[in-house]
VOBAFI-189902 format. One line per field, with one value per residue: y, x, z of N, C-alpha, C, O in turn; residue number from 1; residue in one letter; chain. Coordinates in Angstrom, 3 decimals. Atoms other than C-alpha are relative to their C-alpha. Example, Ala and Ser with C-alpha at 12.3 -4.5 7.8 and 13.67 -1.06 7.14 Angstrom:
# residues 2
nc2	(-1.190, -1.190)
nc1	(0.890, -0.820)
nc3	(0.000, -0.060)
cac2	(-4.500, -1.060)
cac1	(12.300, 13.670)
cac3	(7.800, 7.140)
cc2	(1.200, 1.090)
cc1	(0.900, -0.770)
cc3	(0.000, 0.730)
oc2	(1.181, 2.198)
oc1	(1.936, -0.261)
oc3	(0.665, 0.899)
kero	(1, 2)
dofi	(A, S)
drenvex	(A, A)
END
This chain:
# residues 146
nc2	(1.191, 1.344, 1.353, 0.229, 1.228, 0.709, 0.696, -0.629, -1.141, -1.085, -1.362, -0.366, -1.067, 0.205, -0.068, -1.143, -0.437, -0.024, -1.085, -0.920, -0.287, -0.501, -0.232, -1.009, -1.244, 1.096, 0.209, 0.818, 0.552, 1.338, -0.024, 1.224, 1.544, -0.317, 0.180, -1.149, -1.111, -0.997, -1.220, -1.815, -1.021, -1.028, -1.121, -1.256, 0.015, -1.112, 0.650, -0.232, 0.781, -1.095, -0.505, 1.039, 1.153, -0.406, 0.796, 1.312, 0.336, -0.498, 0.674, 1.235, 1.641, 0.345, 1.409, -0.445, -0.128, 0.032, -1.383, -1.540, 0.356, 0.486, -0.959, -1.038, 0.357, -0.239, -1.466, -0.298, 0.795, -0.432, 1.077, -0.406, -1.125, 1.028, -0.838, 1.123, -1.363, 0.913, 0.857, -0.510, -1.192, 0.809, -0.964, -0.841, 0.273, -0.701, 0.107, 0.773, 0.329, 0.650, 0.972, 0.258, 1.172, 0.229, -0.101, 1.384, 1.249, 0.120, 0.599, 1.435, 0.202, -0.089, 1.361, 1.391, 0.229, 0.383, -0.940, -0.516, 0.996, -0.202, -1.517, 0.670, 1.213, -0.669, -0.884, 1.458, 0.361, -0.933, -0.377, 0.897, -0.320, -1.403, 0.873, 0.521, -0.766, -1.457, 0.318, 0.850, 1.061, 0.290, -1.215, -0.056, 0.608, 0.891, -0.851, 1.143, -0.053, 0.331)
nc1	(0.024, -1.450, -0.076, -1.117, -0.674, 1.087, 0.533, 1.675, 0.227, -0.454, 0.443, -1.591, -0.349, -0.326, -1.626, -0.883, -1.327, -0.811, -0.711, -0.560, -1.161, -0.362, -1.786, 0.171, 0.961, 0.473, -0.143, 0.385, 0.894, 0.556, 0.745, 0.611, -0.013, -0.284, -1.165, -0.854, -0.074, 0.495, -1.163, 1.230, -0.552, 0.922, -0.564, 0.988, 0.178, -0.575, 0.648, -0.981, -0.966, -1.119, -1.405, -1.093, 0.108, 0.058, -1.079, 0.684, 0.962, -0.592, -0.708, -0.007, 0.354, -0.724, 0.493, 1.215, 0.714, 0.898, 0.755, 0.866, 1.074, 0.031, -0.667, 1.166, 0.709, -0.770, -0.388, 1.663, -0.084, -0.620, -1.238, 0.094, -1.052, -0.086, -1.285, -0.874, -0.792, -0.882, -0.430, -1.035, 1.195, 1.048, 0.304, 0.795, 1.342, 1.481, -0.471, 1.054, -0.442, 0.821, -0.239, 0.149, 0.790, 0.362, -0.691, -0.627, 1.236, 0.469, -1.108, -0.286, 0.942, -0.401, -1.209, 1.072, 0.200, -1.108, -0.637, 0.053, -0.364, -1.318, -0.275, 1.172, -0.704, -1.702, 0.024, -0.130, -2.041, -0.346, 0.364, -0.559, -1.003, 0.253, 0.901, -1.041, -1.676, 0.939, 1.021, -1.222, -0.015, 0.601, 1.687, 0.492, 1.296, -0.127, 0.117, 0.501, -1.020, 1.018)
nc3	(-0.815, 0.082, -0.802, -1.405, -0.618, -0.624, 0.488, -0.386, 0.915, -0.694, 0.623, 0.249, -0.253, -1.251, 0.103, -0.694, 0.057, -0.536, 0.282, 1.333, 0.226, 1.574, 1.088, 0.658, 0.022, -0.188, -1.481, 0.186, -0.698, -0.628, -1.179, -0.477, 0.543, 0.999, 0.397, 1.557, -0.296, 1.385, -0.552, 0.527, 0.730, 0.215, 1.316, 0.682, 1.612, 0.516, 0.848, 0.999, 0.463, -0.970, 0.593, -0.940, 0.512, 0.800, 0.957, -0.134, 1.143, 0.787, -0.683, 1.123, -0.423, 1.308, 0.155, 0.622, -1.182, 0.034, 1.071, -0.709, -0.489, -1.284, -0.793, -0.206, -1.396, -1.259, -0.218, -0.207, -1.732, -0.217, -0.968, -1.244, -1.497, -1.547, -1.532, 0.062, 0.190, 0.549, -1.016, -0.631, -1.014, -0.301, -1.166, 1.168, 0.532, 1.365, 1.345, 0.389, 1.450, 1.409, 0.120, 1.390, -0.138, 0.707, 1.602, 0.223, 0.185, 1.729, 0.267, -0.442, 1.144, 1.969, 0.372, 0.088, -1.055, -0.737, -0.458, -1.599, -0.704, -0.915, -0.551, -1.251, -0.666, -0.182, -0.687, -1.510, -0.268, -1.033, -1.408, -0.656, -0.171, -0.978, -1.358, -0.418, -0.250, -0.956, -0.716, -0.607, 0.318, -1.331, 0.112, 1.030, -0.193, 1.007, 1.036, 0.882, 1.689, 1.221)
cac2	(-22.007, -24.885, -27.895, -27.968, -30.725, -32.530, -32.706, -30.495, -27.176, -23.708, -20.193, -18.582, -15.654, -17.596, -18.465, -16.438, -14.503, -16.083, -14.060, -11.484, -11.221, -9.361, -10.615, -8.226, -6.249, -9.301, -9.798, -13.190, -14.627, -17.663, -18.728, -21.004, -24.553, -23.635, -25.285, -22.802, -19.401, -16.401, -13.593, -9.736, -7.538, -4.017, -1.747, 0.995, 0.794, 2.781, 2.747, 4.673, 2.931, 4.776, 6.894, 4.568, 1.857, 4.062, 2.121, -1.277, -1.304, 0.685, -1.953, -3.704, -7.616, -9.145, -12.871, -10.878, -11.532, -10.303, -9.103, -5.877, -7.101, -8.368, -5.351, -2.815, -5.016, -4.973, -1.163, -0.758, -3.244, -0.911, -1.790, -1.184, 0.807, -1.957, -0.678, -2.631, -1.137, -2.080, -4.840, -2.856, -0.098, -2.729, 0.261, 2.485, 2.283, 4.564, 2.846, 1.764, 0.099, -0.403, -3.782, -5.320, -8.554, -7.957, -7.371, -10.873, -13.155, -11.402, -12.125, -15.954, -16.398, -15.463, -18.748, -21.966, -24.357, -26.245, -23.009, -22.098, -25.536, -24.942, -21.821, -23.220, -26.293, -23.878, -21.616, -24.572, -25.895, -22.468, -22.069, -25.595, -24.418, -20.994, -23.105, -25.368, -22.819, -20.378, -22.925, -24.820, -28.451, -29.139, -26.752, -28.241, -29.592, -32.410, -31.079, -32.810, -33.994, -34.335)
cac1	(-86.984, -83.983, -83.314, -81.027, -78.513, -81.377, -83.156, -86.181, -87.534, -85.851, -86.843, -83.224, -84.024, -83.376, -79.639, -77.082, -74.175, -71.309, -68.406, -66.994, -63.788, -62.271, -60.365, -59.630, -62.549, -64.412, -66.356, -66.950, -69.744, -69.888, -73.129, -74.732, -75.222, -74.108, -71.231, -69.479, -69.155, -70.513, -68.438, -70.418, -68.556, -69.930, -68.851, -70.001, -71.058, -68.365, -70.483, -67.392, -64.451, -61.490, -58.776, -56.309, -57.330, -57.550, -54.304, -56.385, -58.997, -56.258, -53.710, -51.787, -52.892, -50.494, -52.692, -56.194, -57.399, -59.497, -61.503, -63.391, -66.537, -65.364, -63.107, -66.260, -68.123, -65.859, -65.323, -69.548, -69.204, -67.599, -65.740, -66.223, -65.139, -64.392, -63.046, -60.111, -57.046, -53.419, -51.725, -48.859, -51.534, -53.523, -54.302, -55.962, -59.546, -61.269, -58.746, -60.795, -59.828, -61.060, -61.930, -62.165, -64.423, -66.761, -64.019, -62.190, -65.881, -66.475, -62.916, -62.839, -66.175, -64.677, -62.349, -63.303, -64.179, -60.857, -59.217, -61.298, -60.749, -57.121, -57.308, -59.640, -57.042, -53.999, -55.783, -56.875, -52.608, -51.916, -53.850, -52.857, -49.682, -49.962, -51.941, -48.700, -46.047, -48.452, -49.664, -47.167, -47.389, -48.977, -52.691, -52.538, -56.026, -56.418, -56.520, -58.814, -56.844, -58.019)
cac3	(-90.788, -90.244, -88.618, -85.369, -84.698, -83.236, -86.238, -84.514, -86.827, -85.540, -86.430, -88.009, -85.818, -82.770, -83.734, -81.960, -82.935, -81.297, -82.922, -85.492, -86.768, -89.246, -92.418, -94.515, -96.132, -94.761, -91.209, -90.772, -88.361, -86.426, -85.096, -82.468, -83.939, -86.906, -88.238, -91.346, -90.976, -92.869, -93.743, -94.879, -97.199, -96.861, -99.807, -102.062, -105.691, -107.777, -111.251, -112.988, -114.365, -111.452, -112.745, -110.568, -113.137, -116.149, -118.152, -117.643, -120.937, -122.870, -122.037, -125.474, -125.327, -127.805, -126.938, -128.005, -124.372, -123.021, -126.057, -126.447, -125.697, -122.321, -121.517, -122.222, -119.937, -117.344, -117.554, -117.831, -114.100, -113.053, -109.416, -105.342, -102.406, -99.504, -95.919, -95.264, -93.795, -95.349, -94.193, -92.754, -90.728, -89.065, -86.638, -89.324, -89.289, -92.111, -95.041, -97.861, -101.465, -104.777, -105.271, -108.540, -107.613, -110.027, -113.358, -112.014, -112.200, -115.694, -116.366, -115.103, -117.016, -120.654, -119.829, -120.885, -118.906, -118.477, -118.265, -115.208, -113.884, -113.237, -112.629, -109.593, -108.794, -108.983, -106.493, -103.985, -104.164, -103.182, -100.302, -99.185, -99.578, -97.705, -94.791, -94.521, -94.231, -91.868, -89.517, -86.756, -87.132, -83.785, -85.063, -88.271, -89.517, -91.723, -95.666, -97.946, -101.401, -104.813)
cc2	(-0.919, -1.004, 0.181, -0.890, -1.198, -0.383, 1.171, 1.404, 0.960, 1.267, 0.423, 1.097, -0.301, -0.297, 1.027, 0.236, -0.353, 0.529, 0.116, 0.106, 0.501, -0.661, 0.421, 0.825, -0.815, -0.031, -1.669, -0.174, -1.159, 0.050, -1.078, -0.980, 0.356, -0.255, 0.735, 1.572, 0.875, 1.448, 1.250, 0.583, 1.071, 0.620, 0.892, -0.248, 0.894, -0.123, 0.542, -0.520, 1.090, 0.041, -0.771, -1.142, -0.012, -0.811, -1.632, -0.280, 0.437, -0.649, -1.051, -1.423, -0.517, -1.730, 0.440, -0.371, 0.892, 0.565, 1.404, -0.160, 0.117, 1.119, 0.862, -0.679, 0.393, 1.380, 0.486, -0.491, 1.156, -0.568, 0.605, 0.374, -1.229, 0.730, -1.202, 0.929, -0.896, -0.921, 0.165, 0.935, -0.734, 1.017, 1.354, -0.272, 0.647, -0.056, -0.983, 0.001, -0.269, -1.615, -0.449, -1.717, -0.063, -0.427, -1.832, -0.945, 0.685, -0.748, -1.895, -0.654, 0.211, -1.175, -0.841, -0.703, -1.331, 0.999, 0.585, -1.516, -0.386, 0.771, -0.608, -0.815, 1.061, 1.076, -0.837, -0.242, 0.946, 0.199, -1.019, 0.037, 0.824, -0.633, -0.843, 0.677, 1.253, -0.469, -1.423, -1.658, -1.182, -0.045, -0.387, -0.956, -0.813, 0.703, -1.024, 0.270, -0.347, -1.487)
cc1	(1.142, -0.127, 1.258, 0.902, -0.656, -0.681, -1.195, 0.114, 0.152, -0.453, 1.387, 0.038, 0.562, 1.324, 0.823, 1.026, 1.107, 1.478, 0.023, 1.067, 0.568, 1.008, 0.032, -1.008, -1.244, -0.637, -0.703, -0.405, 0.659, -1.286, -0.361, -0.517, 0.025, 1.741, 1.180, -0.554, -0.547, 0.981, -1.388, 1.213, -0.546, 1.119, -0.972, 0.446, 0.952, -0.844, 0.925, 1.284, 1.343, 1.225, 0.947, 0.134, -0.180, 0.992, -0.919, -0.600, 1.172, 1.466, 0.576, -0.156, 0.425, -1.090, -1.922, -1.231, 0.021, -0.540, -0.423, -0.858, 0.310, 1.015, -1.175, -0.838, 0.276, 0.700, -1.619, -0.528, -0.273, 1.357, -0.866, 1.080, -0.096, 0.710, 1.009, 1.599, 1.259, 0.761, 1.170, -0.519, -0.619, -0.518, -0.878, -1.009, -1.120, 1.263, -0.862, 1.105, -0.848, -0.035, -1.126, -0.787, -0.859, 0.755, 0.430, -1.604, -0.124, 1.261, 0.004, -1.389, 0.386, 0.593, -0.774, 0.053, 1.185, 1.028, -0.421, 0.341, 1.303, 0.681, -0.419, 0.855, 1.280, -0.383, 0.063, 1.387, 0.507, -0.292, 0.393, 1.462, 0.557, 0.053, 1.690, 1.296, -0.647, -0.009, 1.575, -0.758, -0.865, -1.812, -0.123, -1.314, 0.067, -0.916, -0.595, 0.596, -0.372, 0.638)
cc3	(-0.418, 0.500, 0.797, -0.248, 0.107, -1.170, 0.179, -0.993, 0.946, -0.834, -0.085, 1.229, 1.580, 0.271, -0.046, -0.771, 0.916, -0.088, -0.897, -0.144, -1.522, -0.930, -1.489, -0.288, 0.820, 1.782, -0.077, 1.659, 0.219, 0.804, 0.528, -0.556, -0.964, -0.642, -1.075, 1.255, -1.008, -0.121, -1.215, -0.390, 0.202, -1.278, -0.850, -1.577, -0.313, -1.810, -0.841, 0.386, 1.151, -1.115, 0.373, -1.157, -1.523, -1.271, -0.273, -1.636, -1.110, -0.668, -1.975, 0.531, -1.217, -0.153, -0.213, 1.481, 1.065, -1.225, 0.270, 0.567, 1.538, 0.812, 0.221, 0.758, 1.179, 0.350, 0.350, 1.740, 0.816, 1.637, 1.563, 0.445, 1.261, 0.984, 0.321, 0.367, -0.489, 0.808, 1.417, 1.360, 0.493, 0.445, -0.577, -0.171, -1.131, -0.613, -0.737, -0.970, -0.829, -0.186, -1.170, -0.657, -1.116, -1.655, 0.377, -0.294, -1.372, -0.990, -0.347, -1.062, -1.548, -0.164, -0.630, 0.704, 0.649, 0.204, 2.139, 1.224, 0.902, 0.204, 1.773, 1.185, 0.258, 1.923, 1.417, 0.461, 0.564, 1.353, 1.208, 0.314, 0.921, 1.597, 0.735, 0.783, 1.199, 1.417, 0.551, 0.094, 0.751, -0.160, -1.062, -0.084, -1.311, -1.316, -0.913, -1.305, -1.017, -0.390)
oc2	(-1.032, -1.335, 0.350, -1.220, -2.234, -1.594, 1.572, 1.763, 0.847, 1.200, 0.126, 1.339, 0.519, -0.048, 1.915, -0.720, 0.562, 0.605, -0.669, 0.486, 0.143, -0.590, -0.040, 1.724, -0.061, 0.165, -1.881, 0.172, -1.622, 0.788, -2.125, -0.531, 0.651, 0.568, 0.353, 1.798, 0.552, 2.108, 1.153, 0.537, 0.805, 0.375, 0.964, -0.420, 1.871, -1.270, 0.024, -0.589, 2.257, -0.747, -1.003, -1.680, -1.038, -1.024, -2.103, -1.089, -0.314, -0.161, -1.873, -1.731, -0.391, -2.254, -0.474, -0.231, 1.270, 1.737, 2.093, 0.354, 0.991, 1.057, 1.067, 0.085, 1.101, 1.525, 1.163, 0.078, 1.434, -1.274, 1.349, 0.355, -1.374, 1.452, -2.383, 1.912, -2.124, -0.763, -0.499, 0.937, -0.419, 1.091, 2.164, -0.997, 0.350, 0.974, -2.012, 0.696, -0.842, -2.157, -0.192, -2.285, -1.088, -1.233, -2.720, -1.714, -0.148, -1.562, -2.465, -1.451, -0.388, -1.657, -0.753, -0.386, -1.927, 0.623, 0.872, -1.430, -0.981, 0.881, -0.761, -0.716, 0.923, 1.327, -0.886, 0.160, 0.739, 0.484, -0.714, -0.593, 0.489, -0.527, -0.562, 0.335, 2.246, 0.324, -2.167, -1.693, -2.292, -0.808, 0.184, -1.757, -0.404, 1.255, -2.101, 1.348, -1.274, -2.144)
oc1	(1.577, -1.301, 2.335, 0.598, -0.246, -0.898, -1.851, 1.231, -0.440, -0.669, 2.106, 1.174, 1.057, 1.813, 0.833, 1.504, 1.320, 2.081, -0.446, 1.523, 0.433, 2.233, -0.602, -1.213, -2.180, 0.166, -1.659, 0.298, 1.439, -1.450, -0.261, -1.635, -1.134, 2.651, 2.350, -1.158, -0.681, 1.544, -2.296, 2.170, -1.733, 2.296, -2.199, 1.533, 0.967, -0.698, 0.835, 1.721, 1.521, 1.785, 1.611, 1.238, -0.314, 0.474, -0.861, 0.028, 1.179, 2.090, -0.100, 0.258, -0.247, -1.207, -2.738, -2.454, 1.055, -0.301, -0.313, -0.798, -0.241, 1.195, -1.501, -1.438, -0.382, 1.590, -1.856, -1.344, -1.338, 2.365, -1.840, 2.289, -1.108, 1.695, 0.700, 2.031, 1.175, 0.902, 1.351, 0.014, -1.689, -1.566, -1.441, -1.150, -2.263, 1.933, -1.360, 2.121, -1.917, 1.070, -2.316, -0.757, -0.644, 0.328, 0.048, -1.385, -0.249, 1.147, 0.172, -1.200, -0.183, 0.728, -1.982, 0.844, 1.060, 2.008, 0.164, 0.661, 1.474, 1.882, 0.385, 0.782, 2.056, 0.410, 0.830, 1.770, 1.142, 0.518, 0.611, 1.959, 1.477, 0.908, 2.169, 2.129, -0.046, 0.102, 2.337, -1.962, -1.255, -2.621, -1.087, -1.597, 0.629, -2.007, -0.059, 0.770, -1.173, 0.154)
oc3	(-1.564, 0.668, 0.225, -1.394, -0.416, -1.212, -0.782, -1.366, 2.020, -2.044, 0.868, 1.637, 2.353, 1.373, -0.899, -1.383, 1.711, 0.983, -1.721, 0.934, -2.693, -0.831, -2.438, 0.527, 1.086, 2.694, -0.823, 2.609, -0.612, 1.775, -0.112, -0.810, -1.255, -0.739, -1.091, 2.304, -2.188, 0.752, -2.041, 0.383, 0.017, -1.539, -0.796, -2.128, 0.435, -2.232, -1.955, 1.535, 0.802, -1.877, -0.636, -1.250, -2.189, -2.368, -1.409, -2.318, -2.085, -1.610, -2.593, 1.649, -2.241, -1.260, -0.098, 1.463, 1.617, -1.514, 1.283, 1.684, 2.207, 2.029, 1.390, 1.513, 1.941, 1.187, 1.350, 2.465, 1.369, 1.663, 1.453, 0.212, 1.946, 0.831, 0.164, -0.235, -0.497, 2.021, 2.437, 2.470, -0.027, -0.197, 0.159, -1.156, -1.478, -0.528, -0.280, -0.983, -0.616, -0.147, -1.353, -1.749, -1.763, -2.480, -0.386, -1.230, -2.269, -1.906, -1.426, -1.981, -2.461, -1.289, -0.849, 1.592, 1.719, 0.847, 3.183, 2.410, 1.966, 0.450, 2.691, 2.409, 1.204, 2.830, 2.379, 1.560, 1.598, 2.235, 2.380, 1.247, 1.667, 2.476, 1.834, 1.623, 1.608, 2.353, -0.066, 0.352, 0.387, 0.368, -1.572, 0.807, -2.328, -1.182, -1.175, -1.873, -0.895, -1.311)
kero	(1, 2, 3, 4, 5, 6, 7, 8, 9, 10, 11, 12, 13, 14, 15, 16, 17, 18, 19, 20, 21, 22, 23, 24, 25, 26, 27, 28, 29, 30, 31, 32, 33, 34, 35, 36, 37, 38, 39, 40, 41, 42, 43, 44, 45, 46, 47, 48, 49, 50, 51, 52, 53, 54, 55, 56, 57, 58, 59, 60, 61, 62, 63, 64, 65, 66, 67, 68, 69, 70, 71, 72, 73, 74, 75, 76, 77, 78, 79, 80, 81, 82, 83, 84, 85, 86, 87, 88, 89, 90, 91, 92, 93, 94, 95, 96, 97, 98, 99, 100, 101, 102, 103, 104, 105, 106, 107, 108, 109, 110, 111, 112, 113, 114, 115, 116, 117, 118, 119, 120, 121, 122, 123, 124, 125, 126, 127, 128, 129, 130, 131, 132, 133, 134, 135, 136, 137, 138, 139, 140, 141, 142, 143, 144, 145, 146)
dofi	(X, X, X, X, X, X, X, X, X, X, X, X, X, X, X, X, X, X, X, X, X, X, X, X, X, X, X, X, X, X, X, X, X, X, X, X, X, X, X, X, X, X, X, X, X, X, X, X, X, X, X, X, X, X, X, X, X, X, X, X, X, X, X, X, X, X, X, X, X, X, X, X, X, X, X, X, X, X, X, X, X, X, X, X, X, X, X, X, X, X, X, X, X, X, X, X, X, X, X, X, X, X, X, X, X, X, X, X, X, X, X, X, X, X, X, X, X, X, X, X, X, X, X, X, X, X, X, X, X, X, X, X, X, X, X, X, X, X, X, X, X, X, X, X, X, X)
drenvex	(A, A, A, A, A, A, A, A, A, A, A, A, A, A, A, A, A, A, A, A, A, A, A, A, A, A, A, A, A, A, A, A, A, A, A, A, A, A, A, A, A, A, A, A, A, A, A, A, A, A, A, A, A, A, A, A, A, A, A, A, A, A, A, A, A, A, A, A, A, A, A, A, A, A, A, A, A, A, A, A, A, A, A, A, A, A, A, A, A, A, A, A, A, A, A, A, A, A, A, A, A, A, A, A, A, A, A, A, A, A, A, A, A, A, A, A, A, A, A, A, A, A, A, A, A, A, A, A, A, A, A, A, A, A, A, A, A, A, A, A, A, A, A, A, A, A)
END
């Protein structure tokens, strides 16, 4: 159960799908009175560490990061299979990739917590950045600033 616009109590099952669109491994929803969007990942558990990624744990780290601890975690993770085709093939529909979502959150978690902070702010500046240079001047949407 929700609340409408209105205020009045809605059953979720009565809110529509108004579209899908793909980005990247990503389908993101919009629905009827529903302001945000939702996006669905599908993917497949890989529970062993991929040969592709084999150099990774074995890797010299002259600054002692990541430890062991947090590499044998993040090899135990292990990783996913996302469908997603490359950026160059848009037209390619059964290309999938490894994706390594889980190793970066064990990763970003070992930081501390002004490390992840501007890790966080660096990523936001980018995207505001991206957004600027993507997007003609006319369509742009006002960018909230810290």
């Amino acid at each position: 159960m929700r609340y409408n616009r209105s205020g009045e109590l809605t059953d979720m099952n009565e809110i529509l799908c108004t579209s899908v669109a793909a980005s990247g491994p990503a389908l993101k929803s919009r629905f009827q009175e529903v302001i945000s969007t939702v996006d669905y990942v599908s993917s497949i558990f890989c529970p062993n560490w991929p040969l592709a990624a084999d150099e990774w744990p074995k890797r010299k780290r002259y600054s002692g990061w990541p430890n062991s601890a947090t590499i044998r975690k993040v090899v135990l993770e292990g990783c996913d299979v996302v469908s997603v085709a490359h950026r160059d093939m848009h037209t390619e529909l059964y290309q999938h990739r490894l994706s390594f979502s889980r190793a970066e959150v064990t990763l970003i978690q070992s930081w501390t917590p002004t490390q992840q902070i501007v890790y966080h702010l660096l990523r936001y500046f980018a995207k505001i950045e991206t957004f600027r240079k993507n997007c003609p001047k006319k369509k742009r949407l006002f960018v909230h600033t810290i």
